[in-house]
C-alpha angles and dihedrals in degrees: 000000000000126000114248099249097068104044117106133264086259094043097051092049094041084060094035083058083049098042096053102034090061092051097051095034091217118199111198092171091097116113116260087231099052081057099049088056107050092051107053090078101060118096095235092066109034097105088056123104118229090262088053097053087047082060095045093042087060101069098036120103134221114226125176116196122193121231106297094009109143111233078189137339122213137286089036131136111264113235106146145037116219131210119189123230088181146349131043139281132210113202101209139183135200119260117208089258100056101255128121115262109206111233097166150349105221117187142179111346096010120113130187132177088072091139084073096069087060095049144326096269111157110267113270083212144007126247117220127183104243092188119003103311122204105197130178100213118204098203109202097240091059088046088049085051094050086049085065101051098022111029096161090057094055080041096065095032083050087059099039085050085051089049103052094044093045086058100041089054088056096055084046096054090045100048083053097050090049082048092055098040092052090047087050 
């Protein structure tokens, strides 16, 4: 066997492919429709046409994780969003001690990881399936590929994205100032 470096440009990205198709355990054999669907309710994706959401339906992937299985931990590059079709997800951070402190419990037609498709900062928190857990996953580089043929869809999604941190930091801003006042 060769050593990596001297495999070809088509070879790397052949086992890259591999590589990476194995660790995500993609299944692509969903229909398109089911997708489409499903999609359409979920808020990233509301401003988008129906043409719009075939194109978008194409690049997201099915994942199925099993009861306690991590869709991320913690510290990680950011690289996908994910949107649940079933199942339940704890977010989850570190205490000092090295146990997991609860944030959240997010169900069917939440999402959450939406900071990775702006960049690949580490992860604030980890996800973790609470009960068997089905996911479509939109991974950033995917999003980047469909801005240069689709721009007006990444646009929307852009804005959608704006929106819904815009508003999260206001509930956040506003959970901190209750919790000031009731401490003064």
């Amino acid at each position: 066997m060769k050593p990596i470096t001297k495999l070809t440009e088509n070879e790397k990205k052949s086992a890259l492919r591999i590589f990476w198709g194995q660790l995500r355990k993609v299944n692509r054999n969903v229909p398109e429709q089911d997708k489409i669907k499903f999609l359409k309710r979920i808020p990233f994706f509301e401003l988008l046409k129906k043409h719009q959401l075939d194109e978008v339906a194409r690049v997201v992937y099915e994942r199925e994780y099993r009861d306690g299985e991590y869709i991320f931990e913690i510290d990680q590059p950011g690289a996908a969003l994910f949107i649940i079709q079933s199942g339940e997800i704890s977010v989850e951070i570190p205490t000092p001690k090295g146990e997991a402190t609860q944030l959240a419990v997010i169900s069917k037609n939440a999402f959450f990881g939406e900071l990775a498709l702006l960049d690949e900062s580490p992860r604030s928190a980890s996800a973790r399936a609470i009960v068997p857990t089905k996911v479509l996953a939109l991974f950033r580089k995917d999003l980047d590929k469909l801005n240069s043929t689709n721009p007006d869809i990444t646009a929307n999604i852009y804005k959608s994205l704006a929106t819904i941190i815009g508003n999260r930091l206001k509930a956040t801003n506003e959970l901190i100032e209750r919790k000031i006042k009731a401490v003064a």
